[in-house]
DOMARVEX-9011 format. One line per 4 residues: their letters; for each residue x, y, z of C-alpha. Coordinates in steps of 0.001 Angstrom, whole numbers, m for minus. Each point is the difference from the previous one (the first is absolute). Example, Ala and Ser with C-alpha at 12.3 -4.5 7.8 and 13.67 -1.06 7.14 Angstrom:
BEGIN
AS = 12300 m4500 7800 ~ 1370 3440 m660
END
This chain:
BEGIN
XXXX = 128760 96069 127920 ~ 3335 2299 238 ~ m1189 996 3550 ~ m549 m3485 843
XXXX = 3770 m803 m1156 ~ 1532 2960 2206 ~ m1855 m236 2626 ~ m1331 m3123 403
XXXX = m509 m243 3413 ~ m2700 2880 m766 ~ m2188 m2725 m670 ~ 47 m1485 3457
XXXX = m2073 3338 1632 ~ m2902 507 260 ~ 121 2781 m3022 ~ 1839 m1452 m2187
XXXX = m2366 m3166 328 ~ m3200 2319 m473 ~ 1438 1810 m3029 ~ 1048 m2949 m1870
XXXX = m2991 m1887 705 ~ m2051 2982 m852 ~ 1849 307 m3158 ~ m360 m4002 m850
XXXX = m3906 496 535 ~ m501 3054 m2445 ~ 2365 m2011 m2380 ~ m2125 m2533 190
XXXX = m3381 1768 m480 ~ 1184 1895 m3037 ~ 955 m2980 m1661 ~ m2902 m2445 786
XXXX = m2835 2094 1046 ~ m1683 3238 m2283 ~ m1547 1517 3296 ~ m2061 2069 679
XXXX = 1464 3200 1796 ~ m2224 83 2868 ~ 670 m3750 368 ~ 3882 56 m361
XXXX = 388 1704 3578 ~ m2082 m2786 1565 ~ 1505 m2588 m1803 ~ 3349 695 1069
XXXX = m862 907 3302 ~ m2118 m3359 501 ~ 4062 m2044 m1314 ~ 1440 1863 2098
XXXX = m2131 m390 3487 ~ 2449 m3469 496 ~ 3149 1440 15 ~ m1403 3200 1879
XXXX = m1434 m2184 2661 ~ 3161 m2077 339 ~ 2090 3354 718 ~ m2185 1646 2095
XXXX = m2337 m2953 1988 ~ m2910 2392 m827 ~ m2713 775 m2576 ~ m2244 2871 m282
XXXX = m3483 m521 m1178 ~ m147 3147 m2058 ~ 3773 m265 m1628 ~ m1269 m1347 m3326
XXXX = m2024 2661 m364 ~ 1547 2782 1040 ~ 3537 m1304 m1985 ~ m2529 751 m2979
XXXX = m1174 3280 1147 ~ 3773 972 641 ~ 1500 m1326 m3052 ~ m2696 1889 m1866
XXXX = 408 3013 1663 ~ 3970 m500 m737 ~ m453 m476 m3359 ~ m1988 2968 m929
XXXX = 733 2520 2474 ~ 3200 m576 2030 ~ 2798 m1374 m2116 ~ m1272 3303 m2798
XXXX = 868 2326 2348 ~ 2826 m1381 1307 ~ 1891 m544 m3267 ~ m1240 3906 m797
XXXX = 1844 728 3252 ~ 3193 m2042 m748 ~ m136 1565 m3259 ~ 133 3443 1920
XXXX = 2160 m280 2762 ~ 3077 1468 m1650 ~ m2362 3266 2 ~ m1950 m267 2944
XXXX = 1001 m925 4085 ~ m1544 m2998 864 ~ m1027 589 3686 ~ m2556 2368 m1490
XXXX = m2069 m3093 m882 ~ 625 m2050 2652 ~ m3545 900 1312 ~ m895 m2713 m2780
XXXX = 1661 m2783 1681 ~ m1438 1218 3683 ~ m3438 m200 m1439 ~ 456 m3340 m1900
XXXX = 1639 m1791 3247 ~ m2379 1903 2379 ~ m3220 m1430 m2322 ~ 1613 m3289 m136
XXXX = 331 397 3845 ~ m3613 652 815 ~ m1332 m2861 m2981 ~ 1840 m2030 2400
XXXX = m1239 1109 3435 ~ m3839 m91 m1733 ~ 567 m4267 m1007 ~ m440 m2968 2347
XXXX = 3140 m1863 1047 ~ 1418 m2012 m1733 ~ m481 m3806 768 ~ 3737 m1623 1145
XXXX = m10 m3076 m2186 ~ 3544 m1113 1382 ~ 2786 m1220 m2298 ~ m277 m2510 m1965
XXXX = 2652 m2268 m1735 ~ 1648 870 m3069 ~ m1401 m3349 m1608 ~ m3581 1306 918
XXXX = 839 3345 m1610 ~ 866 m1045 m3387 ~ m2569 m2520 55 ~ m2596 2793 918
XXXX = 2100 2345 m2718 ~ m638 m3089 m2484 ~ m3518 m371 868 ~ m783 3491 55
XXXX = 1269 216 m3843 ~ m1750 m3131 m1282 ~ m2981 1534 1488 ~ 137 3464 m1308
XXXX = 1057 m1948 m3672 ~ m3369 m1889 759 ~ m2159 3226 710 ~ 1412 1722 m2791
XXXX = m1040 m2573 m2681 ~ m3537 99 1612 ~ m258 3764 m998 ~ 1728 m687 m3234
XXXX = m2957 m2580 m729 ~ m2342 2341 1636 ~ m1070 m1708 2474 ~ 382 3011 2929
X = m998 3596 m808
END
């Protein structure tokens, strides 16, 4: 909230709007929703696909999945080493790992090149985004109790 305070215009681009609302939507799992962690991934990714969509005019069939695959492989692997690096940087020069980063964007590069395109959507409103933001929550709250009652898996 200090950031938004400062810099408040920060909020008005397009990263500032994606990390606050990003932020807002893990908030808001953690607090109403025990999930699954296979399931948090998609979750998030499926609140998010409104406010995506309205940025970009474009959706990706495969984005919901492979946001899980990614923030998975983040998780466990990536953000491990990289803290293990920042913790050694004093001692060690940087550009030696830099193939790291080449293979990550180069893999992320050809994932890319293998998909379909993505489907251009246009732009919606932004009373048609948080109305799809809204509905998108209600309907993740009402999926969730399903599994909570058992009802699916």
């Amino acid at each position: 909230m200090i950031h938004a305070f400062i810099h408040p215009n920060y909020l008005l681009s397009i990263g500032g709007l994606l990390s606050y609302s990003y932020a807002f939507v893990i908030i808001y799992l953690n607090q109403h929703f025990s999930l699954k962690s296979w399931l948090k991934p998609i979750a998030i990714s499926f609140i998010m696909l409104p406010i995506l969509t309205s940025q970009f005019s474009q959706f990706q069939l495969f984005s919901v999945l492979l946001t899980a695959l990614l923030s998975y492989l983040f998780q466990c692997i990536i953000l491990p080493i990289l803290s293990f690096v920042f913790l050694l940087s004093p001692f060690i020069n940087l550009s030696k790992i830099n193939f790291l980063f080449l293979f990550l964007n180069n893999t992320l590069s050809t994932v890319e090149t293998l998909l379909p395109k993505s489907i251009i959507i246009g732009k919606p409103n932004n009373f048609i985004t948080v109305s799809l933001v809204i509905l998108s929550l209600i309907l993740l709250e009402t999926y969730i109790e399903k599994i909570i009652d058992g009802q699916v898996f």
